[in-house]
VEXTORTOR-707072 format. One line per 4 residues: number of its first residue (from 1); their letters; for each residue x, y, z of N, C-alpha, C. Coordinates in nm, 3 decimals. Example, Ala and Ser with C-alpha at 12.3 -4.5 7.8 and 13.67 -1.06 7.14 Angstrom:
% VEXTORTOR-707072
1> as> 1.319:-0.569:0.780:1.230:-0.450:0.780:1.320:-0.330:0.780  1.285:-0.225:0.708:1.367:-0.106:0.714:1.290:0.003:0.787
***
This chain:
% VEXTORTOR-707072
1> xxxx> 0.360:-1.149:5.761:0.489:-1.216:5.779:0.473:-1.366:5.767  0.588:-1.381:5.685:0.579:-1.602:5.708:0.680:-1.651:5.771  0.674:-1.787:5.783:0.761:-1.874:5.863:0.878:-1.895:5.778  0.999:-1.945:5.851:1.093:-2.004:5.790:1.170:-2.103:5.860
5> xxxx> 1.209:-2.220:5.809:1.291:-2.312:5.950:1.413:-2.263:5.886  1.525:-2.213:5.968:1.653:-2.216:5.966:1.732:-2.319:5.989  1.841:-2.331:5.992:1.940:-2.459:5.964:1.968:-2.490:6.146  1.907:-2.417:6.246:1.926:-2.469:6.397:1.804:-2.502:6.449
9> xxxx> 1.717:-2.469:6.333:1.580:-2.547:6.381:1.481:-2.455:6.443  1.526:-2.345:6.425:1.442:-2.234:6.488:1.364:-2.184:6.357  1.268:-2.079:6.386:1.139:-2.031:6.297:1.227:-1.890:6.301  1.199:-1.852:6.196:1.263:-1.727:6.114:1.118:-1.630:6.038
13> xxxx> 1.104:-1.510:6.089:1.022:-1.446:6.048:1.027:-1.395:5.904  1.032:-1.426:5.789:1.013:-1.329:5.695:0.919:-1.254:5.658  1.032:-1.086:5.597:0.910:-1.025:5.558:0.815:-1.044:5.439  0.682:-0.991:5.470:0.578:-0.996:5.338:0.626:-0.909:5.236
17> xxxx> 0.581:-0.997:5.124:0.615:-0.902:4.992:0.508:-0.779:5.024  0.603:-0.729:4.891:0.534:-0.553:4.876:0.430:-0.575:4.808  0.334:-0.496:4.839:0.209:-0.460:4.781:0.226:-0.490:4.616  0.144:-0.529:4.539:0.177:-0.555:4.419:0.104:-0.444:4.361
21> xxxx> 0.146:-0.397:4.227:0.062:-0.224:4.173:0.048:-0.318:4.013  0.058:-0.397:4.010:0.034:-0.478:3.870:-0.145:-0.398:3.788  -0.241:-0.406:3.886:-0.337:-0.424:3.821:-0.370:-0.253:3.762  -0.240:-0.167:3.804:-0.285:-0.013:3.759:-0.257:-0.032:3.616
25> xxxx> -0.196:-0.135:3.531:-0.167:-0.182:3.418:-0.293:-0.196:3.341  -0.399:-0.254:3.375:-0.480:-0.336:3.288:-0.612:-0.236:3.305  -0.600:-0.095:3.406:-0.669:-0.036:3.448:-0.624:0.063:3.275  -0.502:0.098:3.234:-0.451:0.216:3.150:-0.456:0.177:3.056
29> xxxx> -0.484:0.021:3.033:-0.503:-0.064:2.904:-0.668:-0.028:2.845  -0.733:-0.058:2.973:-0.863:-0.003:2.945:-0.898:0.123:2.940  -0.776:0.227:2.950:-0.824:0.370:2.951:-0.776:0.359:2.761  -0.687:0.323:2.768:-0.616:0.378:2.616:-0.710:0.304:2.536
33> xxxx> -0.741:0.146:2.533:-0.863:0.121:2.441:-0.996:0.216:2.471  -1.035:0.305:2.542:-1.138:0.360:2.571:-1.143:0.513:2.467  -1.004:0.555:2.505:-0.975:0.647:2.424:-0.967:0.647:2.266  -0.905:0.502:2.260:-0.881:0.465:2.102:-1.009:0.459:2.016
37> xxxx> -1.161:0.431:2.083:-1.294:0.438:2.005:-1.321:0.506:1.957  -1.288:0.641:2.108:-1.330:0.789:2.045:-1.252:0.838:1.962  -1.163:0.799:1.937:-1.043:0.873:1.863:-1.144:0.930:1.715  -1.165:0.843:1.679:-1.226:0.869:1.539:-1.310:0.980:1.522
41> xxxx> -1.382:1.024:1.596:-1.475:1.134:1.648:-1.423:1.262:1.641  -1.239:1.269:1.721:-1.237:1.359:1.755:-1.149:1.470:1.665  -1.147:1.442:1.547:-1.132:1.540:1.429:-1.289:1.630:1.422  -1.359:1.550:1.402:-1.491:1.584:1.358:-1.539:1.731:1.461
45> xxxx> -1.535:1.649:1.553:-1.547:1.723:1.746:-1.498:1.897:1.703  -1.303:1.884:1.700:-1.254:1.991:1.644:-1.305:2.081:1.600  -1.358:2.021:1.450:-1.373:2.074:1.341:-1.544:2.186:1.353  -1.642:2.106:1.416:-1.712:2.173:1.488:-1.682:2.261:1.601
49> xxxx> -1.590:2.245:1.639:-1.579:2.385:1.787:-1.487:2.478:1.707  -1.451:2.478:1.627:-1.364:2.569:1.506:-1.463:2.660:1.446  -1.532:2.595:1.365:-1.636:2.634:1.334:-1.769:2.735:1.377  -1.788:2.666:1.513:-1.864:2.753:1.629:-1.811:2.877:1.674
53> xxxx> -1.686:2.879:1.689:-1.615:2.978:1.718:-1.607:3.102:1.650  -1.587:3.048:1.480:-1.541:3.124:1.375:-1.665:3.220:1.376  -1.747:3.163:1.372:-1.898:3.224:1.350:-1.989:3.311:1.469  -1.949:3.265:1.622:-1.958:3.373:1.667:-1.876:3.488:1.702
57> xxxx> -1.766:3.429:1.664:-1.642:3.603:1.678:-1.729:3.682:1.611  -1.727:3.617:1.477:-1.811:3.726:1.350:-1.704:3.770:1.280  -1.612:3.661:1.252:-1.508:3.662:1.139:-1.587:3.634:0.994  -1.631:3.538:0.981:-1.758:3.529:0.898:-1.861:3.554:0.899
61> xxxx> -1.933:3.646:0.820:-2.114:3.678:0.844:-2.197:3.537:0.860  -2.277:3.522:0.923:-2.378:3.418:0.941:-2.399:3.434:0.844  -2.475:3.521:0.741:-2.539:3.505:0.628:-2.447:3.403:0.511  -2.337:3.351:0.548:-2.222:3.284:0.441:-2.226:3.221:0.517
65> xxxx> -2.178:3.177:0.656:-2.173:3.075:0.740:-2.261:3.031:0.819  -2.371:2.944:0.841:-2.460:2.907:0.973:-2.430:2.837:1.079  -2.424:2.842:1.169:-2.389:2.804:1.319:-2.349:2.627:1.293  -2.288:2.533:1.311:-2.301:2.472:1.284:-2.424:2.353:1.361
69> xxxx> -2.474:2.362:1.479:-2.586:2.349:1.523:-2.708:2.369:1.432  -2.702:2.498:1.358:-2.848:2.526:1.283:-2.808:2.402:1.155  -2.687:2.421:1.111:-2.658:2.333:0.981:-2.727:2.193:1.010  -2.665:2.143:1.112:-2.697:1.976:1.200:-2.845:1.950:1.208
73> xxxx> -2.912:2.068:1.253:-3.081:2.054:1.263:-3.147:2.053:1.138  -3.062:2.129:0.999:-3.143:2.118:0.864:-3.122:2.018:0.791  -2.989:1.935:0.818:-2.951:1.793:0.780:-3.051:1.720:0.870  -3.072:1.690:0.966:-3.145:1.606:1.054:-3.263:1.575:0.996
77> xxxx> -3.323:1.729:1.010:-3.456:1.767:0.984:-3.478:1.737:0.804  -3.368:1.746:0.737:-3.411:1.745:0.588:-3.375:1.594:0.538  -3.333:1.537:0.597:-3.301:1.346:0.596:-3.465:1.295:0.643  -3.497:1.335:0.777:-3.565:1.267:0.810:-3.720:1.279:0.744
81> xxxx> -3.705:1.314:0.646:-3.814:1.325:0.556:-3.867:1.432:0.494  -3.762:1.493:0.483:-3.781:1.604:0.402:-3.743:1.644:0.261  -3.698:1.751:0.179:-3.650:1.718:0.055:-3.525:1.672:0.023  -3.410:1.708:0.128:-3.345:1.645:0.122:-3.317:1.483:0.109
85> xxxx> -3.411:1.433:0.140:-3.382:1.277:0.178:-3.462:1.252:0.029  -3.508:1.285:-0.067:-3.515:1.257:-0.203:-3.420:1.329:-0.258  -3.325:1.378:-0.249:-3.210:1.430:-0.339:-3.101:1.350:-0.299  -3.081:1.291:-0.168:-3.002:1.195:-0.100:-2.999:1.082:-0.190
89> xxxx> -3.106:0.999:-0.177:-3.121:0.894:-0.251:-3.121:0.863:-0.404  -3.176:1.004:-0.434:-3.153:0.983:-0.616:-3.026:0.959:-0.647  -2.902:1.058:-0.543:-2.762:1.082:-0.584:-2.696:0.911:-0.564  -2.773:0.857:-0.422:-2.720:0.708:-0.382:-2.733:0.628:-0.490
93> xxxx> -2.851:0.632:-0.587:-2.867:0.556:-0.643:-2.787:0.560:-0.814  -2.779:0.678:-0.841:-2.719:0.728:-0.914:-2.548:0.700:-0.965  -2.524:0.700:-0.829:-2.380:0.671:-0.780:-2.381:0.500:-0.768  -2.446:0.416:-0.699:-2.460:0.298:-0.714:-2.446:0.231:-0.861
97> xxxx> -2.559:0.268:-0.959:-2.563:0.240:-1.085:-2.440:0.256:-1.160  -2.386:0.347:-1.125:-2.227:0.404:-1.262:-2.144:0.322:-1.178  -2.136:0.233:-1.059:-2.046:0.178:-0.983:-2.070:0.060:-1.052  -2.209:-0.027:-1.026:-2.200:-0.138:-1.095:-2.169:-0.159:-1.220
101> xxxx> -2.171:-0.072:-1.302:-2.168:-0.077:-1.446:-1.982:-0.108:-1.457  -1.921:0.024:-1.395:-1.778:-0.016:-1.358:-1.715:-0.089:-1.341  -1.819:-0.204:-1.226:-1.753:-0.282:-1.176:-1.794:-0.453:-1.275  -1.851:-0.464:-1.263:-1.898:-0.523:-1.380:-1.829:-0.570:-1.535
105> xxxx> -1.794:-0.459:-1.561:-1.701:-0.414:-1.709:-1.593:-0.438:-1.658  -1.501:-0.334:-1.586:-1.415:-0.315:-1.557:-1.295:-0.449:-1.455  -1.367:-0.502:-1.350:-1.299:-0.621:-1.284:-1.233:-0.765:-1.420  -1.380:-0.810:-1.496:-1.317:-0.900:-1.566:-1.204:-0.874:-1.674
109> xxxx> -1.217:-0.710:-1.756:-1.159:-0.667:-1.821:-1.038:-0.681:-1.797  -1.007:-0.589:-1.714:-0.894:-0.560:-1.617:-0.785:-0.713:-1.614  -0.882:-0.802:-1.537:-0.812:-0.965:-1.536:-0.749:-1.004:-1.622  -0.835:-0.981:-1.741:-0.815:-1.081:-1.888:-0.699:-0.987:-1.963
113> xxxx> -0.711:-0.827:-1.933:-0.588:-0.769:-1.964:-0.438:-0.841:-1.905  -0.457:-0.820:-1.770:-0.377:-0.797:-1.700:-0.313:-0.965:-1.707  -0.352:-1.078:-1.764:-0.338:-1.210:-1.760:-0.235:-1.260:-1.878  -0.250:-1.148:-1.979:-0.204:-1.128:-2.123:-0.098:-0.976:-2.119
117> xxxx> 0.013:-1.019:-2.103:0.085:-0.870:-2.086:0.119:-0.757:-2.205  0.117:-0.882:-2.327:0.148:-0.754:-2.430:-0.030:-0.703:-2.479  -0.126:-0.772:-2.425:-0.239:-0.691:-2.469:-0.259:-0.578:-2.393  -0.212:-0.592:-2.306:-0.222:-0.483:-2.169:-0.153:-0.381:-2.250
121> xxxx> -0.031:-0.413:-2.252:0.075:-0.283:-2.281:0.012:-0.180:-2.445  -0.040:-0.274:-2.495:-0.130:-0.228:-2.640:-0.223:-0.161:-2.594  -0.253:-0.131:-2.513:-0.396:-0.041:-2.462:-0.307:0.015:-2.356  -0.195:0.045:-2.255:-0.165:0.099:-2.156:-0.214:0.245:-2.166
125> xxxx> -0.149:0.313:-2.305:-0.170:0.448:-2.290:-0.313:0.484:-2.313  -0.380:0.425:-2.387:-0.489:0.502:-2.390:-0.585:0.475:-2.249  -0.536:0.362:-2.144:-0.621:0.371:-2.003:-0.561:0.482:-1.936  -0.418:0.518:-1.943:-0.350:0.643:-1.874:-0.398:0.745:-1.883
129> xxxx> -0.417:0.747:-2.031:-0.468:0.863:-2.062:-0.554:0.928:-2.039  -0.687:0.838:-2.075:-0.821:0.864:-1.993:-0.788:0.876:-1.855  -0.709:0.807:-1.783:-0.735:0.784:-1.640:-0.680:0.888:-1.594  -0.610:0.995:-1.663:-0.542:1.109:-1.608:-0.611:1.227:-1.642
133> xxxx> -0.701:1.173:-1.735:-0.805:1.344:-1.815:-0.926:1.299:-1.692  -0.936:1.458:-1.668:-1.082:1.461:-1.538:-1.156:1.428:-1.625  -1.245:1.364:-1.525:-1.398:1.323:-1.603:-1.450:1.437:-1.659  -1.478:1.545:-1.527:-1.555:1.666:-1.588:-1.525:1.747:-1.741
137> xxxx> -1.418:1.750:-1.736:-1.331:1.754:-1.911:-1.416:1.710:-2.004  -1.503:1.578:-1.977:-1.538:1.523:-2.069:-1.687:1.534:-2.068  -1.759:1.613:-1.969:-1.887:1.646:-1.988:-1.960:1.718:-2.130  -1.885:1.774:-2.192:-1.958:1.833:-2.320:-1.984:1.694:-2.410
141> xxxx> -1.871:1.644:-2.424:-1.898:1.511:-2.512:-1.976:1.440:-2.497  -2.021:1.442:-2.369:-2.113:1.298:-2.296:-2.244:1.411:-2.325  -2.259:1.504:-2.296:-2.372:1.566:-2.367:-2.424:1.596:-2.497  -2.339:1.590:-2.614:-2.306:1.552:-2.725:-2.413:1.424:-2.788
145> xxxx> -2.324:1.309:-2.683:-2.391:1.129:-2.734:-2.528:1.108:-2.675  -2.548:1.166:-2.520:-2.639:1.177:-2.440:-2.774:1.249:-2.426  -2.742:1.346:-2.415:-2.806:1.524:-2.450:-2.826:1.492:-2.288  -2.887:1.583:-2.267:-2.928:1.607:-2.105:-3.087:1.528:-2.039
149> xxxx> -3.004:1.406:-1.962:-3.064:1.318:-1.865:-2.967:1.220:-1.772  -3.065:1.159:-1.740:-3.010:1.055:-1.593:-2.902:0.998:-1.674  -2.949:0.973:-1.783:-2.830:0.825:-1.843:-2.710:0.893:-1.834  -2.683:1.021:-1.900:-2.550:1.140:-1.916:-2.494:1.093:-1.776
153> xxxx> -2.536:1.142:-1.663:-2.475:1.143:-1.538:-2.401:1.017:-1.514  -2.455:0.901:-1.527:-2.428:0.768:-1.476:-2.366:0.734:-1.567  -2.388:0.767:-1.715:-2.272:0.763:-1.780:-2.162:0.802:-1.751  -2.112:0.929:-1.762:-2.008:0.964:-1.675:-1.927:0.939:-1.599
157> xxxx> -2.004:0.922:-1.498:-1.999:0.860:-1.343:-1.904:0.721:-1.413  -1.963:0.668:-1.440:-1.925:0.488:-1.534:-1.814:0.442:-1.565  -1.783:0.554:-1.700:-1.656:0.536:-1.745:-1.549:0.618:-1.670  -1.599:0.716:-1.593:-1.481:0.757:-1.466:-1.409:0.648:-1.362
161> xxxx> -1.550:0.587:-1.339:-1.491:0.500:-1.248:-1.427:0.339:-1.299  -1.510:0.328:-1.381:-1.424:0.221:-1.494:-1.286:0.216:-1.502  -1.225:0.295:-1.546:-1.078:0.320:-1.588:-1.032:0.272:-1.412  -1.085:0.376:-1.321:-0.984:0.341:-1.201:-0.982:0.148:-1.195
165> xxxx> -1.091:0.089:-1.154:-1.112:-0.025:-1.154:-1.059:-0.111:-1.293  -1.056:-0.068:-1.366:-0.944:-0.158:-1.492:-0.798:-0.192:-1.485  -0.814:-0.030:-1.447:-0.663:-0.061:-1.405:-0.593:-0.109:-1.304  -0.693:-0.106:-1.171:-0.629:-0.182:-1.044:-0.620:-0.331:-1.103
169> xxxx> -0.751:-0.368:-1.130:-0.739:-0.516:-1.129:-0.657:-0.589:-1.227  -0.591:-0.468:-1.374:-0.511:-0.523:-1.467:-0.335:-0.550:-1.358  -0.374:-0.438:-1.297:-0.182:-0.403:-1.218:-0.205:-0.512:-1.113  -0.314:-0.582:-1.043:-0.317:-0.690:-0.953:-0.247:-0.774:-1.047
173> xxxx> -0.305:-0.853:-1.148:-0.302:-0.948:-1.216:-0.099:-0.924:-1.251  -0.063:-0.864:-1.328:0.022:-0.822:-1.391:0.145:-0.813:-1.281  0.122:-0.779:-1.161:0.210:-0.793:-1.021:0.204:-0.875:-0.910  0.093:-1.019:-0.941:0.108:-1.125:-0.874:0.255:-1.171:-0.826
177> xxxx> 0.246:-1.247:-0.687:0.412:-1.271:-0.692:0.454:-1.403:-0.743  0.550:-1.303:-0.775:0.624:-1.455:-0.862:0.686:-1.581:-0.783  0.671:-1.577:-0.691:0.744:-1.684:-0.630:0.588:-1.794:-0.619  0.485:-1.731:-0.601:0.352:-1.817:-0.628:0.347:-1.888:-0.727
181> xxxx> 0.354:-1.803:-0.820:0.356:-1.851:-0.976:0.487:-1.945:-1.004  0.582:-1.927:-0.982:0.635:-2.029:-1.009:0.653:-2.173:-0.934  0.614:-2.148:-0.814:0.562:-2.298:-0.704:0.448:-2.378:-0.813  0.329:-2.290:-0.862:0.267:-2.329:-0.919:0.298:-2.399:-1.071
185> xxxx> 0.410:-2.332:-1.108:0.467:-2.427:-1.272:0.560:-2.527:-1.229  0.604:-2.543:-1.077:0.694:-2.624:-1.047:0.588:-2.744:-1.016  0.480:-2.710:-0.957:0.437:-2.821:-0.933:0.285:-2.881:-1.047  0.334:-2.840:-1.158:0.301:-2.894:-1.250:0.152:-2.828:-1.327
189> xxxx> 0.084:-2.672:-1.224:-0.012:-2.667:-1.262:-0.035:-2.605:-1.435  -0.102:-2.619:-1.496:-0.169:-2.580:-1.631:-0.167:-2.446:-1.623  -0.176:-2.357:-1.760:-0.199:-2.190:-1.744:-0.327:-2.183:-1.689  -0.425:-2.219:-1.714:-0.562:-2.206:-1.633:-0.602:-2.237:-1.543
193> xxxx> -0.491:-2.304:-1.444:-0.513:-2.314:-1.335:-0.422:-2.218:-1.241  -0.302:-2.192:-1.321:-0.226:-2.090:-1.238:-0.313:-1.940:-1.273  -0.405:-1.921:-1.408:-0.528:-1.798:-1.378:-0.620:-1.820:-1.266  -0.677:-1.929:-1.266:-0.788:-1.933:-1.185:-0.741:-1.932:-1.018
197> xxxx> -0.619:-2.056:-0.998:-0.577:-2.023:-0.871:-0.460:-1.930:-0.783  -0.406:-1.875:-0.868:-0.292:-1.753:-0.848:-0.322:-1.663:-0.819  -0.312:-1.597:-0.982:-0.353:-1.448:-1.036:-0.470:-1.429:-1.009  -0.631:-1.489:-0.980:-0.732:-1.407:-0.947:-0.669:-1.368:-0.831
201> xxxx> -0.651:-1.477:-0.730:-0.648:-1.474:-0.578:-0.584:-1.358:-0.566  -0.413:-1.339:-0.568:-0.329:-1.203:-0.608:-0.420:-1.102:-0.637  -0.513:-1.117:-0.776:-0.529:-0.945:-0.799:-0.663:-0.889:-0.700  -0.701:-0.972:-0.624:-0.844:-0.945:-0.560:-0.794:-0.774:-0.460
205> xxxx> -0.680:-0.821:-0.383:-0.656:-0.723:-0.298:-0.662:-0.571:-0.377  -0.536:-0.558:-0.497:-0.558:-0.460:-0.573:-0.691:-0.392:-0.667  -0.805:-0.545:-0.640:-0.914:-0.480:-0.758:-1.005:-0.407:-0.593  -0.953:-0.449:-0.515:-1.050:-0.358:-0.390:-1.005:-0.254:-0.389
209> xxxx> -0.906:-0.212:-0.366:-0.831:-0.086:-0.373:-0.947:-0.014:-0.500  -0.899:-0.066:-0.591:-0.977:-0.007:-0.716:-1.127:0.063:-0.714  -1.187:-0.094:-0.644:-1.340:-0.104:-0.610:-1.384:0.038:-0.526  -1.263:0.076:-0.426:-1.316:0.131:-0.311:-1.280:0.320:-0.370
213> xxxx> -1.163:0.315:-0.439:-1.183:0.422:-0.499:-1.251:0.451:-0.605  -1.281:0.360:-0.692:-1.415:0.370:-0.813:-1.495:0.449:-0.756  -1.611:0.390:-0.640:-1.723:0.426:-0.571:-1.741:0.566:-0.520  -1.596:0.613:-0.502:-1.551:0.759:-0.468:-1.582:0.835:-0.565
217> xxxx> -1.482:0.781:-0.647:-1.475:0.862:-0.804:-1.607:0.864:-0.842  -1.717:0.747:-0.884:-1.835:0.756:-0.904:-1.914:0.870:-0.858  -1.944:0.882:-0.720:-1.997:0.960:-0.601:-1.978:1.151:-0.664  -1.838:1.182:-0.634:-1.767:1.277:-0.712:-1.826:1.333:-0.817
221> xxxx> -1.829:1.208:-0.955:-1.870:1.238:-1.084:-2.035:1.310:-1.121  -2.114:1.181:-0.995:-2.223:1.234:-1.038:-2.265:1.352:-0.958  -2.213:1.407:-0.869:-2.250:1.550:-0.800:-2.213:1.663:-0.872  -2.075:1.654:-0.969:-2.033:1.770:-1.045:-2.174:1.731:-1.133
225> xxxx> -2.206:1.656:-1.175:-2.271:1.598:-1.292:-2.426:1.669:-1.249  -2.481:1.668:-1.155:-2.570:1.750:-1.097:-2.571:1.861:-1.105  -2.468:1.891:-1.105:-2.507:2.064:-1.051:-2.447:2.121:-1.167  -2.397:2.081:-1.294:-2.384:2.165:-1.406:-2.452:2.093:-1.555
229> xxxx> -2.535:1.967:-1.501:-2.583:1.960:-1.639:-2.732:1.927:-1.587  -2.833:1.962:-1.673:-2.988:1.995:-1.614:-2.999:1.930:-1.511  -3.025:1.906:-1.389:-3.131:1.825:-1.310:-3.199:1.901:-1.258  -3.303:1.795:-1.176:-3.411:1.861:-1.146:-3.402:1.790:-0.999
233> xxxx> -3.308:1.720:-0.963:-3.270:1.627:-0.855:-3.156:1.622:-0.812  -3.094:1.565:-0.661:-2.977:1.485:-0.656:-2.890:1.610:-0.559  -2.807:1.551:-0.460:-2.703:1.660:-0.384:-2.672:1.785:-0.449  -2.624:1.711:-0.588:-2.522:1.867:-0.648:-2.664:1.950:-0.727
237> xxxx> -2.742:1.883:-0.769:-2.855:2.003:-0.772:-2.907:2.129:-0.633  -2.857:1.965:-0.571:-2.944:2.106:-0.409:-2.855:2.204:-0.373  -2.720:2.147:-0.366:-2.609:2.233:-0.339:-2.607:2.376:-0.416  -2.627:2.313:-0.555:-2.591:2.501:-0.647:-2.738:2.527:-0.609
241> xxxx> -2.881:2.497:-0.658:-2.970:2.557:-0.618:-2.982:2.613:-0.504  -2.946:2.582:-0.371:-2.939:2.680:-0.274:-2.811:2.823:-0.261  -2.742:2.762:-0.321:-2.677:2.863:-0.330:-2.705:2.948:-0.392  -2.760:2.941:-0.512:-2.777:3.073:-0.611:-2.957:3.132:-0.536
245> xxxx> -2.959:3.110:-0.435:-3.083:3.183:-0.351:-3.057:3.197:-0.224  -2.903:3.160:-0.153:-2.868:3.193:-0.080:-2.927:3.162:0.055  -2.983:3.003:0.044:-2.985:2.933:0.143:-2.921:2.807:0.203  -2.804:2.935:0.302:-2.688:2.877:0.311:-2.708:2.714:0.395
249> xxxx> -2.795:2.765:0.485:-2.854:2.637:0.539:-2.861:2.521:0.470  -2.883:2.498:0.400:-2.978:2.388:0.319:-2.858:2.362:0.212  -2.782:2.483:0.187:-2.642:2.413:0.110:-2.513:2.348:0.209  -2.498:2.386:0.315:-2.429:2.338:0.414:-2.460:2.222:0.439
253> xxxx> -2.564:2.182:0.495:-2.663:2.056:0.503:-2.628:1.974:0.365  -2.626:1.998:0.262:-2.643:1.881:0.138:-2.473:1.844:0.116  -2.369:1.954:0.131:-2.287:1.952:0.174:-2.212:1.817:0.254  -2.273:1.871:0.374:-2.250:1.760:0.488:-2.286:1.561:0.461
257> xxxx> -2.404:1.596:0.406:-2.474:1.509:0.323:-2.408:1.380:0.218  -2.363:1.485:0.148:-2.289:1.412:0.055:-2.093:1.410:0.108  -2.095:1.450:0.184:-1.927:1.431:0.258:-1.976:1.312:0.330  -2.109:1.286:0.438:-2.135:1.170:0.512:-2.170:1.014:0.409
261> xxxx> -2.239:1.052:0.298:-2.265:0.950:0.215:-2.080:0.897:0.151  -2.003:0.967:0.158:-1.880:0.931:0.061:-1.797:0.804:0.138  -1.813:0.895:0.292:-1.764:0.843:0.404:-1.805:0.678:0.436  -1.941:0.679:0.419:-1.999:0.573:0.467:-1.941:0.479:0.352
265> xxxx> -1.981:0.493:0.246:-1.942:0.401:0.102:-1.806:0.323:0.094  -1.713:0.417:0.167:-1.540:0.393:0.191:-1.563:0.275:0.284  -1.609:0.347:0.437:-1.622:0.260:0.531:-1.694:0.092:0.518  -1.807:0.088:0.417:-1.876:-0.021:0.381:-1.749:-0.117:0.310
269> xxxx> -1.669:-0.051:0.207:-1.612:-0.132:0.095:-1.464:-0.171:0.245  -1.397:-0.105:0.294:-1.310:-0.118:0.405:-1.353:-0.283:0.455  -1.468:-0.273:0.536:-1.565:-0.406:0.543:-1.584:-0.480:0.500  -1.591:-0.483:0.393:-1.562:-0.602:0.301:-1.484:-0.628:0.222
273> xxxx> -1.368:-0.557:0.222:-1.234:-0.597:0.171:-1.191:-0.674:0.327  -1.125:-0.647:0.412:-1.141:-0.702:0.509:-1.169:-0.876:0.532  -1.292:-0.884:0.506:-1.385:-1.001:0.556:-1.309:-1.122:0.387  -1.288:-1.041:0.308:-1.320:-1.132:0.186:-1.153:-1.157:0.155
277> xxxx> -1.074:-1.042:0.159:-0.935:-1.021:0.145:-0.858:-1.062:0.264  -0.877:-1.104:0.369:-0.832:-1.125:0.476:-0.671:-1.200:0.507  -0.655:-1.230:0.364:-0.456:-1.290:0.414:-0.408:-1.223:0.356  -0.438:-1.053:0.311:-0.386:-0.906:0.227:-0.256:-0.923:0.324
281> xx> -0.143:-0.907:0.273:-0.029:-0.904:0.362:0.114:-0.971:0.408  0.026:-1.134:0.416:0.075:-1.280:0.449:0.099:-1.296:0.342
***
């Protein structure tokens, strides 16, 4: 209780405030950011107790399905230095190579298209075109120019992912906003300076987009690219080779493998679109 002087000069008791419940606030703030970490996890979580389940009802034979525990221990066990972790890396690297080549070709291309509109539109259909025919479509041909080796694959891989990346970074360029561009002719700049300071800046966001699905598409290309034209290496080799001997293990595992490698590649490029693209929006 506190004091109060009243208007006769006497002390007046008031009551104390109420208990304040403010801080159950910052307590649910920290539950929901707590929850929000795991969030990401908990598809995955699911998807394993689904799984576990399916397999001991005995809706599926083990012999087609393995526990997903046994799967987790032959990925573990076959990463951490086993054959898997040389079929891992050939595919990483594999996939890396047809990315740079993509990216490489494809970013400046893309620009210098996309900077020039009727050259663009003179080539539109035939990037559609390609960009709408599956790569795999085009495996006999590439075996054809190639015959059967590494180069075939990453070839492949290359011009699959090429096209995506041409075309983001031509449609960046080509859909800069115009209200930039014209601040920029208002205030007197040159065409090569409204390329260099506009339109790159503009098409960066869209050539990530590009970048980040290229690396996909790449990834993709060279695993079909494995497992139906000779190797002797690489995910999609391990994948059909275990299968056609019916070790489901070890195909589940390469599986997992190459779903975790796709994942990570997304998540990396996410990261650095991010850090580099950072006023995407504004």
């Amino acid at each position: 209780m506190s004091d109060s002087i009243v208007a006769d000069g006497t002390a007046k008791k008031l009551p104390a405030s109420a208990p304040s419940i403010r801080p159950a606030a910052p307590r649910k703030r920290r539950l929901s950011q707590l929850f929000g970490k795991f969030l990401p996890v908990l598809g995955p979580v699911v998807l394993f107790i689904i799984w576990d389940l399916v397999v001991r009802a005995g809706w599926i034979k083990a012999i087609l399905l393995p526990t997903p525990t046994a799967t987790l221990i032959t990925l573990v066990n076959g990463l951490a230095g086993g054959p898997l972790l040389t079929d891992f890396l050939v595919t990483v690297w594999r996939t890396l190579e047809a990315f740079l080549i993509a990216a490489v070709i494809g970013v400046p291309l893309g620009v210098l298209l996309g900077s020039n509109e009727r050259a663009y539109r003179s080539v539109e259909f035939l990037i559609d075109f390609f960009r709408s025919t599956p790569s795999s479509a085009l495996i006999p041909l590439f075996l054809l120019i190639f015959g059967v080796s590494d180069i075939n694959k990453v070839a492949i891989a290359a011009f699959g992912a090429l096209l995506i990346v041409l075309f983001n970074s031509a449609y960046g360029v080509l859909n800069a906003r115009k209200q930039r561009v014209m601040a920029a002719k208002v205030m007197g700049a040159s065409r090569w300076q409204i390329f260099k300071d506009v339109l790159l800046w503009e098409s960066l966001q869209p050539t990530f987009v590009g970048l980040r699905s290229a690396v996909s598409m790449a990834l993709v290309i060279v695993i079909v690219a494995e497992m139906f034209i000779g190797s002797e290496n690489g995910l999609g080799h391990k994948i059909i080779d275990a299968q056609q001997v019916l070790n489901v293990r070890e195909m589940y595992a390469a599986i997992l493998a190459a779903g975790a490698l796709g994942y990570a590649l997304n998540v990396v490029f996410i990261v650095i679109e991010k850090r580099i693209v950072h006023w995407s929006g504004r």
